[in-house]
C-alpha positions, 0 to 999 in steps of 0.5 A: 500500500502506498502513502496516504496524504490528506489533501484538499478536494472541491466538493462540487466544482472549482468554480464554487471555491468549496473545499473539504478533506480528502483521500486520492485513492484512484487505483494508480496512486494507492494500489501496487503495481502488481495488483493493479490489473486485478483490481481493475477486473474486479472493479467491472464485477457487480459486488466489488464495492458492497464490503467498500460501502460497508465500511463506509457506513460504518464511519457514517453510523460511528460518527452519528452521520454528523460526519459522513464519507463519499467518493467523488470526482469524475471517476469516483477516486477522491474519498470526500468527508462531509457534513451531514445529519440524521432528521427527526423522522430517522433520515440521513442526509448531507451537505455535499456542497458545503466547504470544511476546513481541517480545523472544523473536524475534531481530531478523531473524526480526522484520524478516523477518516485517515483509517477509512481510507486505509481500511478501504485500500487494504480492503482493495488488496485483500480482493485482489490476491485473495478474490476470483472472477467467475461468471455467474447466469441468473434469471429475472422473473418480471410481470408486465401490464399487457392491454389485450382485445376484448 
């Protein structure tokens, strides 16, 4: 596993100056070299991102959605931290747009957030060495409406 550095990413577009703290983790910069084409393979599998998402809702849940994890970017490599909540009615929501200063976030969210971000990559590896690709058929039943002449 490569190095991780917390950067500063543009939650929605450059043009709106809202930065927030973030992890680079496209494959190129944190997986090694020997591993890469794999992850690849298995990023096009339907179940690839299911143990990822685990993960990340779990930061969500430990941080009562105050704090909240996403991937964003054009293709989906920068892990972003955001602010959020959780409604009265039990809903979850967030402010994807809004910008965060480092200083803004306690500390143990920062090194919480630093952990998510290498649990994921080390998650990634383990998939890598230890995972298959296998093809798999599967039926979908389906009922339609049809209008049919009297």
């Amino acid at each position: 596993m490569v190095n991780l550095r917390r950067i500063r990413y543009y939650t929605m577009s450059s043009w709106n100056l809202s930065k927030a703290p973030a992890y680079n983790l496209k494959v190129y910069n944190v997986i090694n070299r020997d591993l890469r084409g794999k992850v690849y393979e298995l990023m096009d599998t339907e179940n690839f991102y299911d143990n990822i998402n685990f993960l990340i809702s779990d930061f969500d849940r430990d941080n009562d959605y105050i704090w909240q994890a996403g991937f964003n970017g054009r293709s989906g490599g920068y892990l972003v931290l955001y602010r959020g909540g959780k409604g009265e009615d039990g809903s979850i929501f967030s402010y994807p747009g809004k910008a965060i200063e480092d200083n803004e976030v306690p500390s143990e969210v920062l090194k919480k957030f630093r952990q998510l971000a290498i649990d994921i990559v080390k998650e990634v590896e383990y998939m890598a060495k230890h995972y298959k690709i296998e093809k798999e058929v599967y039926s979908v039943e389906k009922t339609r409406q049809v209008a049919i002449e009297k």
